[in-house]
C-alpha positions, 0 to 999 in steps of 0.5 A: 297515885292518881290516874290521868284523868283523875289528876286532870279533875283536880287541876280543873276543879282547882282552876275554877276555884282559883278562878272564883277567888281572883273574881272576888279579890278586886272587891275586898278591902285593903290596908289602906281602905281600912285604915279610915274605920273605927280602931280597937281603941276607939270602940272601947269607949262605946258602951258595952253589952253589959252596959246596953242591957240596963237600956230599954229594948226594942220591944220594951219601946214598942210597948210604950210608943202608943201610949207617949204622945209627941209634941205635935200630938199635943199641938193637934189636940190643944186646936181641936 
């Protein structure tokens, strides 16, 4: 069995933990906040991992940005 004093250190270290989470509660979602976001269902028809793979990839368009031109480059060029 615990001592006093030992029973007393956990009520208070339960006190601040239960305080920590009462801090936190009023700022977590509700139900209802999260009924205006996206659904199971409307995420399958997003594209999936797989699908994503056979896509260019960052580094991939990074590689080839220096050698595309925008149409305003080309406008630039045509008046020099």
């Amino acid at each position: 069995m615990l001592s006093s004093a030992d029973m007393e250190r956990v009520l208070e270290n339960l006190d601040r933990r239960l305080s920590r989470v009462e801090h936190i509660l009023p700022s977590l979602a509700t139900k209802e906040d999260l009924r205006s976001l996206a659904t199971k269902e409307d995420l399958q028809s997003l594209a999936t991992k797989e699908e994503l793979r056979s896509l260019a990839t960052k580094e991939e368009l990074q590689a080839l940005a220096p050698r595309v031109m925008t149409t305003g480059d080309r406008q630039i060029q045509r008046s020099n």
